[in-house]
C-alpha positions as a Markdown table, in Angstrom:
| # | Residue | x | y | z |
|---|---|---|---|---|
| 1 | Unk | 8.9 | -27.3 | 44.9 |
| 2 | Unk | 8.1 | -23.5 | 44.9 |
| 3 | Unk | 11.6 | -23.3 | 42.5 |
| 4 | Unk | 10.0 | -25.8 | 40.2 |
| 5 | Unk | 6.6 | -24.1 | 39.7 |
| 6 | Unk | 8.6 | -20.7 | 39.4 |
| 7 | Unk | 10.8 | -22.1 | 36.8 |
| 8 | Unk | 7.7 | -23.5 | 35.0 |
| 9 | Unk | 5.7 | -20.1 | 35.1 |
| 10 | Unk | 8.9 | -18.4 | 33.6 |
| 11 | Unk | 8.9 | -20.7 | 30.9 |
| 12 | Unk | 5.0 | -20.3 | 29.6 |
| 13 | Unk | 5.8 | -16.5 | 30.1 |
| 14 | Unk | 8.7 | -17.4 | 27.5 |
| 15 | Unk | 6.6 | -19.7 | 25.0 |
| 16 | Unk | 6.5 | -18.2 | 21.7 |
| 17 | Unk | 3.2 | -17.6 | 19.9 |
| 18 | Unk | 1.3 | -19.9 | 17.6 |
| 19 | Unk | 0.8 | -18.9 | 14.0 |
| 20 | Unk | -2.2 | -17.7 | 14.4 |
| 21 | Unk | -1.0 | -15.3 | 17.3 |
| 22 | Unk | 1.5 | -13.9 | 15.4 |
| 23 | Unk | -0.7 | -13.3 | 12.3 |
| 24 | Unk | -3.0 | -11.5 | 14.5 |
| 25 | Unk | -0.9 | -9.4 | 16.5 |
| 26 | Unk | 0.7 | -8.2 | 13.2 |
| 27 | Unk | -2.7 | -7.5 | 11.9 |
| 28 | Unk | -3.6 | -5.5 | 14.7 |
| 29 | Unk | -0.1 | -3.5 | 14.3 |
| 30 | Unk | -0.5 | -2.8 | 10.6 |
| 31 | Unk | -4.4 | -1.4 | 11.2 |
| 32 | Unk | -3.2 | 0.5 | 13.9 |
| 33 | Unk | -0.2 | 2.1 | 11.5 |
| 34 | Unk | -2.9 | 2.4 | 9.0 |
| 35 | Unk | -5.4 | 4.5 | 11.1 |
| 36 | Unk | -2.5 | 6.7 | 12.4 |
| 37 | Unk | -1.6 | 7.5 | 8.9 |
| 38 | Unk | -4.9 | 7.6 | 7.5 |
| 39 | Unk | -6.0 | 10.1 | 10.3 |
| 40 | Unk | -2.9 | 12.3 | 10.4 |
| 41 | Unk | -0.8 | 12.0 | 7.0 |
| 42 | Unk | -4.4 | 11.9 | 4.0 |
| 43 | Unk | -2.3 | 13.5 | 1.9 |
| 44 | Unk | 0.7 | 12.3 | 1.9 |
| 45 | Unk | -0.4 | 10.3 | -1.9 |
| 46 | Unk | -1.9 | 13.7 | -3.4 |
| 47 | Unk | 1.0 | 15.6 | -2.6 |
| 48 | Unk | 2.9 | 12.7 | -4.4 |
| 49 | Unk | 0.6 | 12.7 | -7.1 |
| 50 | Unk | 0.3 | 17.1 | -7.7 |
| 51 | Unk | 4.0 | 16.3 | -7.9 |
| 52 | Unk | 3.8 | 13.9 | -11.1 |
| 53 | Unk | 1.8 | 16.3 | -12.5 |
| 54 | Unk | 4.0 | 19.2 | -12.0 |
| 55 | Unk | 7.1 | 17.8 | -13.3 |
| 56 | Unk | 5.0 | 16.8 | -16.4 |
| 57 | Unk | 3.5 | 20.0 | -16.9 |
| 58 | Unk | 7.0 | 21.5 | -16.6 |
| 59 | Unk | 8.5 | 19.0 | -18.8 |
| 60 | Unk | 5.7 | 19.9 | -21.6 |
| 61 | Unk | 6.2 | 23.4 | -21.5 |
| 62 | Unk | 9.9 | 23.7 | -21.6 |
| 63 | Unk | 10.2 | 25.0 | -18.2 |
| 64 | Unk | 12.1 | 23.8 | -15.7 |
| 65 | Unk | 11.1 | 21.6 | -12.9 |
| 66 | Unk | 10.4 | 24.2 | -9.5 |
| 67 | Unk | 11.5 | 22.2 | -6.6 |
| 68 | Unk | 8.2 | 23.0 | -4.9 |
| 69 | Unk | 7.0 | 20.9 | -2.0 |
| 70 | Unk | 4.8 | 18.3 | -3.6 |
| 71 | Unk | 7.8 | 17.7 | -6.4 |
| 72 | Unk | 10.5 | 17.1 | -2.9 |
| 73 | Unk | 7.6 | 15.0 | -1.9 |
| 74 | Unk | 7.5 | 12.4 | -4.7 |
| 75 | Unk | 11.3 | 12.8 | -4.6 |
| 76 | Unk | 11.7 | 12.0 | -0.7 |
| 77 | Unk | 8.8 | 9.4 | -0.8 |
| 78 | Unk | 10.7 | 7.2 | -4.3 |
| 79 | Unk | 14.1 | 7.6 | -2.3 |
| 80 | Unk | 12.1 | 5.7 | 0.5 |
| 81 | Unk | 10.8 | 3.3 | -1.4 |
| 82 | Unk | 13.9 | 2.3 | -2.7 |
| 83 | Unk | 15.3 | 1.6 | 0.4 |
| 84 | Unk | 12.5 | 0.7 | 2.1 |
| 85 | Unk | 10.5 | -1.0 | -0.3 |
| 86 | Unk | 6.5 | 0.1 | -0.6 |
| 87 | Unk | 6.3 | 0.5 | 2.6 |
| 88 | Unk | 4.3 | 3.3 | 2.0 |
| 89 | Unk | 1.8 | 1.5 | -0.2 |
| 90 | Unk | 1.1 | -1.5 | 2.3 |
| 91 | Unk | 1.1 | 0.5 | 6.1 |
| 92 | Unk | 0.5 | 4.2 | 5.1 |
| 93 | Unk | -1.3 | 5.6 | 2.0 |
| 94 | Unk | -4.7 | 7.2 | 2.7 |
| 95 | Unk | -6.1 | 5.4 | -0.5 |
| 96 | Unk | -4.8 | 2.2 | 0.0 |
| 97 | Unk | -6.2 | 1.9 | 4.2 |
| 98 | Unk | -9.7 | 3.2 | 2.9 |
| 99 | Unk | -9.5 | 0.4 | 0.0 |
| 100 | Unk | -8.2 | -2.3 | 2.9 |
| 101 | Unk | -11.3 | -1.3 | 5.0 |
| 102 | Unk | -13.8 | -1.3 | 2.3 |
| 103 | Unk | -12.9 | -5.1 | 1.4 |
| 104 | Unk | -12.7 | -6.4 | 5.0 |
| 105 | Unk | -16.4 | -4.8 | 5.3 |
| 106 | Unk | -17.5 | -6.9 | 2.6 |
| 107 | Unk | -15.6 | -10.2 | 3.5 |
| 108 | Unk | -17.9 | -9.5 | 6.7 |
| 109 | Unk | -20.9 | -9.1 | 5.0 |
| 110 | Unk | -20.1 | -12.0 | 2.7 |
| 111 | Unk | -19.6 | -14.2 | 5.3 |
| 112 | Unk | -22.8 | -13.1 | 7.6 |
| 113 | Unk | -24.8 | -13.3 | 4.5 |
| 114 | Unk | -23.1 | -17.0 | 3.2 |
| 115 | Unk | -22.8 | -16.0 | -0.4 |
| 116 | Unk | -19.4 | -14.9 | -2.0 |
| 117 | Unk | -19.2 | -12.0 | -4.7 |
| 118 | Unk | -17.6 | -13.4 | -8.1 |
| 119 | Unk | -14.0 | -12.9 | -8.2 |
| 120 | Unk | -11.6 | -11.8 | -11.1 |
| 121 | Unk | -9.8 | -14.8 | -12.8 |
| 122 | Unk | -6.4 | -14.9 | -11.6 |
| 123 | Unk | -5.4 | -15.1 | -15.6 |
| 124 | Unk | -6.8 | -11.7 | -16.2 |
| 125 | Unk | -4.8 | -10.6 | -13.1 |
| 126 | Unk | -1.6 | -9.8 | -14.8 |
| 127 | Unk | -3.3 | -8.3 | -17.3 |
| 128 | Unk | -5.8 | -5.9 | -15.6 |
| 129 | Unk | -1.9 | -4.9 | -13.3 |
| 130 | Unk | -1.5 | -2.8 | -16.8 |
| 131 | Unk | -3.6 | -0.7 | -16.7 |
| 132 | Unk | -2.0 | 1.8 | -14.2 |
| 133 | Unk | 0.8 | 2.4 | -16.6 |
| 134 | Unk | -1.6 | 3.3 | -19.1 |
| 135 | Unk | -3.8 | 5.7 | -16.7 |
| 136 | Unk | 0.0 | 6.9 | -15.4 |
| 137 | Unk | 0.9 | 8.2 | -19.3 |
| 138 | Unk | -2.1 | 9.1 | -20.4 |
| 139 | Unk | -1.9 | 11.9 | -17.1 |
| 140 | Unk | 1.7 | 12.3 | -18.1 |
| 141 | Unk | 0.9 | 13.4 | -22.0 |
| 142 | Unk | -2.6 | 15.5 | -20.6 |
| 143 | Unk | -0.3 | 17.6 | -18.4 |
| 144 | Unk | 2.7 | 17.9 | -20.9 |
| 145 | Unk | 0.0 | 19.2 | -23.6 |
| 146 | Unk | -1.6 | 21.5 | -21.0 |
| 147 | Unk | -4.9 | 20.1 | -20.9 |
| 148 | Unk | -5.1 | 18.2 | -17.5 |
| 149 | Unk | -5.8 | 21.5 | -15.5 |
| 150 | Unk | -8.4 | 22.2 | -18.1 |
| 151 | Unk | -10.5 | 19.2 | -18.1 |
| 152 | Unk | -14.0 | 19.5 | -15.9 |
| 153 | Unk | -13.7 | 17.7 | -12.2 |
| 154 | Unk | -13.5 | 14.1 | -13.4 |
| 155 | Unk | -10.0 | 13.1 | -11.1 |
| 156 | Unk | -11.5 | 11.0 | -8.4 |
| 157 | Unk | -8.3 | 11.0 | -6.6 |
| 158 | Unk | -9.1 | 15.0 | -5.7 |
| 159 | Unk | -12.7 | 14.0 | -4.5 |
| 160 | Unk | -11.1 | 11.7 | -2.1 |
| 161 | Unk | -8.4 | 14.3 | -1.2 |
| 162 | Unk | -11.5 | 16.6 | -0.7 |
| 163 | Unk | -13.0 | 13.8 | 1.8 |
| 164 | Unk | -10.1 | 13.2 | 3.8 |
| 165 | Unk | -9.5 | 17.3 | 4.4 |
| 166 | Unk | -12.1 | 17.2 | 5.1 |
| 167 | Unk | -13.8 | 20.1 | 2.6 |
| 168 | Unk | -17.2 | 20.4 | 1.0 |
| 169 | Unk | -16.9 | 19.3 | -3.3 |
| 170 | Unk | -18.0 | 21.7 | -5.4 |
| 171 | Unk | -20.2 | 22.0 | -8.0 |
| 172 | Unk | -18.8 | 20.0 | -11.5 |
| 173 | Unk | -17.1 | 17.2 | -10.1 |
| 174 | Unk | -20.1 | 14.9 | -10.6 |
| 175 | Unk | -18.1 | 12.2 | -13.0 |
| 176 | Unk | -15.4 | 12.1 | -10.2 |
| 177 | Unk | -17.8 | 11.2 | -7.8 |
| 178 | Unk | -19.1 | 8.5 | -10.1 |
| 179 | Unk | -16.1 | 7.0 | -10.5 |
| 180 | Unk | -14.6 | 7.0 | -6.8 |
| 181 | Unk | -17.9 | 4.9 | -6.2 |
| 182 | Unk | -16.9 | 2.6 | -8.9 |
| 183 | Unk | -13.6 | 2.4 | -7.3 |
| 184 | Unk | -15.2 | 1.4 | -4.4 |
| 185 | Unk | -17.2 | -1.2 | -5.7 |
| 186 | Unk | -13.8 | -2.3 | -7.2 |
| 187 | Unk | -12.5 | -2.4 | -4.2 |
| 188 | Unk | -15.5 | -4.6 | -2.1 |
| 189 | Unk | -15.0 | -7.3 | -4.7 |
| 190 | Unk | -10.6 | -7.5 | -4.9 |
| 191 | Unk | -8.7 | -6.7 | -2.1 |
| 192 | Unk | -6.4 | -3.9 | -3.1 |
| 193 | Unk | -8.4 | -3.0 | -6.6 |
| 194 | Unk | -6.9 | 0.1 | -6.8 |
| 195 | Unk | -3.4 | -0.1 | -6.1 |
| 196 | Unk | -3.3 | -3.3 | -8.5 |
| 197 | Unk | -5.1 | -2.1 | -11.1 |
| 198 | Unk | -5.4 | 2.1 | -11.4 |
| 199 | Unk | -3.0 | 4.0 | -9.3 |
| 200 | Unk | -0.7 | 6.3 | -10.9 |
| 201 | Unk | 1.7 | 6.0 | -8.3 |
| 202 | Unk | 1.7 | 2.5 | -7.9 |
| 203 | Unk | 2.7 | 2.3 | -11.3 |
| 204 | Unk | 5.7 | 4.7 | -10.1 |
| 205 | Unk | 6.8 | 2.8 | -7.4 |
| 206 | Unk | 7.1 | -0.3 | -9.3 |
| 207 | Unk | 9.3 | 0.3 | -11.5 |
| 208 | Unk | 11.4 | 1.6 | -8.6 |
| 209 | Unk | 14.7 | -0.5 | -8.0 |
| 210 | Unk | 13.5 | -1.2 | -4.6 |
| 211 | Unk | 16.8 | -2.6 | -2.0 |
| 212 | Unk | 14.1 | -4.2 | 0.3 |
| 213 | Unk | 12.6 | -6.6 | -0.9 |
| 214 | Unk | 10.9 | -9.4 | 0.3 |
| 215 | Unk | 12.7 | -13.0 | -0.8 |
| 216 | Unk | 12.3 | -16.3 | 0.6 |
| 217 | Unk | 14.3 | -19.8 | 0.7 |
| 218 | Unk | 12.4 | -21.5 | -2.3 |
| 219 | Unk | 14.5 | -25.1 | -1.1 |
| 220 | Unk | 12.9 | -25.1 | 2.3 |
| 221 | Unk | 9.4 | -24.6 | 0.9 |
| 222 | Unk | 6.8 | -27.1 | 1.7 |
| 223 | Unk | 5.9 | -29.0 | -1.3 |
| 224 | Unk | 3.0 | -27.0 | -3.0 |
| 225 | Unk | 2.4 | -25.1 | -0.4 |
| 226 | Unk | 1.6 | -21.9 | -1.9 |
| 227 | Unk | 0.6 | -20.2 | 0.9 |
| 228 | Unk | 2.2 | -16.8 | 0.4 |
| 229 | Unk | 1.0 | -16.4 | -2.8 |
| 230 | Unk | -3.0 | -17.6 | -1.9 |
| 231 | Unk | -2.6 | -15.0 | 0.6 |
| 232 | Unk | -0.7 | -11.8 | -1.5 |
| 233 | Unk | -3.6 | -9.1 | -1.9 |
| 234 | Unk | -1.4 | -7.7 | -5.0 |
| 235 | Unk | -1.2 | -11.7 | -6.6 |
| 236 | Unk | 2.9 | -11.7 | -6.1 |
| 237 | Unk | 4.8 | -14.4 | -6.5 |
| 238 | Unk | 7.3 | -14.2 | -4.3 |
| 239 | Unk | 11.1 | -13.9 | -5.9 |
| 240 | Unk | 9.4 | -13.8 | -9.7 |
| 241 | Unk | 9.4 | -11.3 | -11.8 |
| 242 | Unk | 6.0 | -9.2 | -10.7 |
| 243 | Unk | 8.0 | -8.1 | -7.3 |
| 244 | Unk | 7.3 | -4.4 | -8.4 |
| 245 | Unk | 3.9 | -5.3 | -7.8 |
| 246 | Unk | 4.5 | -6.0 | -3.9 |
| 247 | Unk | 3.5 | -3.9 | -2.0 |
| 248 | Unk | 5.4 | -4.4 | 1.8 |
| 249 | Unk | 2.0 | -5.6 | 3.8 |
| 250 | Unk | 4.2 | -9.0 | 5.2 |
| 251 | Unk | 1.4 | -10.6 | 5.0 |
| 252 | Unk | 3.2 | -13.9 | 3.0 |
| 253 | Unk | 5.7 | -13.3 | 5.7 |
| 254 | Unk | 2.7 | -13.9 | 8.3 |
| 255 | Unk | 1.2 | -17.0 | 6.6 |
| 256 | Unk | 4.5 | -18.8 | 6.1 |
| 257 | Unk | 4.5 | -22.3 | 7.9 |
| 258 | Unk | 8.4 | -22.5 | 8.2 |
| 259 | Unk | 8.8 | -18.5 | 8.0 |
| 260 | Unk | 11.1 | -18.9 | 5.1 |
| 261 | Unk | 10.2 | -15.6 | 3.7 |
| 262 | Unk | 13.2 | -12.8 | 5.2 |
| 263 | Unk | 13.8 | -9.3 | 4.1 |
| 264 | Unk | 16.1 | -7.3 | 2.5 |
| 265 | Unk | 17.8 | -10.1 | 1.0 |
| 266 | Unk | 17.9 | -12.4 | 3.7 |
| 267 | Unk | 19.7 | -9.5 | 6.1 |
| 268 | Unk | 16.1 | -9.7 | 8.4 |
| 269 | Unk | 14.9 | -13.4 | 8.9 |
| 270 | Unk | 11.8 | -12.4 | 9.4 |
| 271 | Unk | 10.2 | -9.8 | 7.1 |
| 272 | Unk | 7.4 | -8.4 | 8.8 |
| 273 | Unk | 8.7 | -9.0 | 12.4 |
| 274 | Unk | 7.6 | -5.5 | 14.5 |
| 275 | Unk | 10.4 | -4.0 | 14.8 |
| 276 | Unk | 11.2 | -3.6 | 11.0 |
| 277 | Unk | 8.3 | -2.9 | 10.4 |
| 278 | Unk | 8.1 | 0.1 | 13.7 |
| 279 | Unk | 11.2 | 1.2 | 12.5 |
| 280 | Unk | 10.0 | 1.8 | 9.2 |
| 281 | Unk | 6.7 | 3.5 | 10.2 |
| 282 | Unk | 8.7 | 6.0 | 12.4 |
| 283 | Unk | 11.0 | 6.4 | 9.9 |
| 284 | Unk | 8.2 | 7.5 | 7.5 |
| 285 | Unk | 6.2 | 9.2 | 10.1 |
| 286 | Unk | 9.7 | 11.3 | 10.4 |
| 287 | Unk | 9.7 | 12.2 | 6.7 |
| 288 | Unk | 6.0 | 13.1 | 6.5 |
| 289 | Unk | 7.0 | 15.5 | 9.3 |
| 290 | Unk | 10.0 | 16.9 | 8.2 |
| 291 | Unk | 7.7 | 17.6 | 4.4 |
| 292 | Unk | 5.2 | 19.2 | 7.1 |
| 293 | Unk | 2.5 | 16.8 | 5.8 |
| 294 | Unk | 1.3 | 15.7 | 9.5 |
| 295 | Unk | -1.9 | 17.4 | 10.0 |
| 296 | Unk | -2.6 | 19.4 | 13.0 |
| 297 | Unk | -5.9 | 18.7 | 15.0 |
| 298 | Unk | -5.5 | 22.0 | 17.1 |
C-alpha cells in the first residue's frame, strides 16, 4: 500500500505542465532576464548605436574606421545575432524591456477600464516595418556629411540613454523629449512599436543572416490555427519571408498547441525551452562583460 501511494506521489511530482504553466513560467523567466539587463546592461543599444554612427562618420570623411569600443560593440553584438538570432532584441535591450512594460501597463488599464485603444491595421503593418530602414539611412547620410553631431538635441534615443544612467538632460533637448513621449504613446497602443517600426538597429539586425532561427513543422499544424502568428508582437509569420523581423521572444514557441515550432533548424525541438534560452542570456551577459558594459552599483 505505502509502495503504491509512493509510486503515485512520484508520478504527480513527474507530471509535466499544462500550456498555460509553461507560458507562464517562461514569461516570468523572460521579465526576469529583462530586468537584469535593463538594470545592469542600459547601454548596451547606445553603445551599438554611437557605433553606427561612428563608422558612418568615418566612412564620410575618408578616414578609416577606429576600432573604438562602441564600433567592437556593434561588431560583437551582429556576430551574436547571427548565431544567436535577436536574442538581444527580445530578452535584453534597455529600449525594447521599457517598450514591453509600457504596453503590458496599458493592456492593464485597458482591461480594468473595459475599453480597448484602436489598433493599427495589420495591412499597414508591413508597411509602417519600413520605416526603420529609412530613419537607419537617413542617420547614415547625416553622419557621413558631418551634420548629425551638429544638429540641436532632437535624438530621443540619447534622452533615454540619459534616463537609464541615470543623468540630469540638459538644456536644448526639448524636441527629443517630445518625441520619446510619442514613442511611448507608440508603444501603449502596439506592442513593440519601436523596434517594429523606428529602431535603427532593428533595421541592422534584420538584414543579418541570422543561423538561429525560429522554424516550425507547417504539416503538423492544426488547420487554421494561427496561433503563433495572433500572438508575434513583431506580426511574423513564422518560416515566410519577414523572419528578419523576429525578434527571439519564443513567444509563438509558448502558444503552440502541438509545440511544432523548434529552433535553429529543427536542432532544438523546442525553441524557447529554458535552457536555450539561459544559455543564451549567460552567453550575452558574458559578452556585455567582457565589452565592460555591466554597470557597477558600488
Amino acid at each position: 500500500m505505502m509502495e503504491t501511494q509512493t509510486a503515485q506521489k512520484t508520478a504527480a511530482k513527474k507530471k509535466p505542465m499544462n500550456p498555460m504553466q509553461r507560458v507562464k513560467l517562461r514569461r516570468r523567466m523572460r521579465a526576469v532576464i529583462q530586468l537584469i539587463f535593463f538594470l545592469l546592461a542600459p547601454s548596451v543599444y547606445t553603445s551599438c548605436f554611437s557605433g553606427i554612427k561612428e563608422m558612418a562618420t568615418a566612412i564620410g570623411a575618408k578616414d578609416p574606421i577606429s576600432y573604438s569600443s562602441f564600433f567592437t560593440t556593434l561588431v560583437v553584438l551582429c556576430i551574436y545575432t547571427i548565431i544567436c538570432g535577436r536574442f538581444f532584441c527580445g530578452y535584453a535591450c534597455a529600449f525594447g524591456a521599457f517598450g514591453d512594460a509600457v504596453y503590458e501597463l496599458s493592456q492593464f488599464i485597458q482591461k480594468k477600464a473595459k475599453k480597448k485603444l484602436p489598433k493599427i491595421p495589420d495591412k499597414l503593418t508591413g508597411y509602417f516595418q519600413k520605416i526603420k530602414y529609412l530613419i537607419l539611412l537617413a542617420i547614415i547620410i547625416l553622419c557621413a556629411a558631418g551634420v548629425y553631431d551638429k544638429l540641436p538635441g532632437w535624438s530621443p534615443w540619447d534622452v533615454f540613454s540619459m534616463l537609464t544612467a541615470p543623468r540630469a538632460i540638459p538644456a536644448g533637448y526639448a524636441i527629443a523629449i517630445v518625441l520619446l513621449l510619442a514613442i511611448v504613446v507608440g508603444m501603449a497602443f502596439k506592442e513593440r512599436f519601436f523596434c517594429q517600426f523606428l529602431c535603427p538597429m532593428g533595421a541592422i539586425f534584420a538584414l543579418l543572416p541570422v543561423i538561429g532561427r525560429y522554424t516550425r513543422n507547417r504539416p503538423n499544424c492544426i488547420n487554421r490555427c494561427s496561433a503563433c502568428s495572433k500572438n508575434c508582437p513583431v506580426s511574423v509569420e513564422t518560416d515566410e519571408d519577414n523572419m528578419g523581423e523576429c525578434i527571439s521572444c519564443g513567444k509563438c514557441s509558448d502558444v503552440c498547441p502541438r509545440r511544432n515550432i523548434s529552433y535553429a533548424n529543427g536542432r532544438v525541438q523546442d525553441g524557447n525551452a529554458p535552457i536555450p534560452v539561459i544559455v543564451k542570456a549567460v552567453l550575452l551577459f558574458a559578452v556585455c562583460l567582457a565589452l565592460g558594459l555591466i554597470r557597477s552599483f558600488v
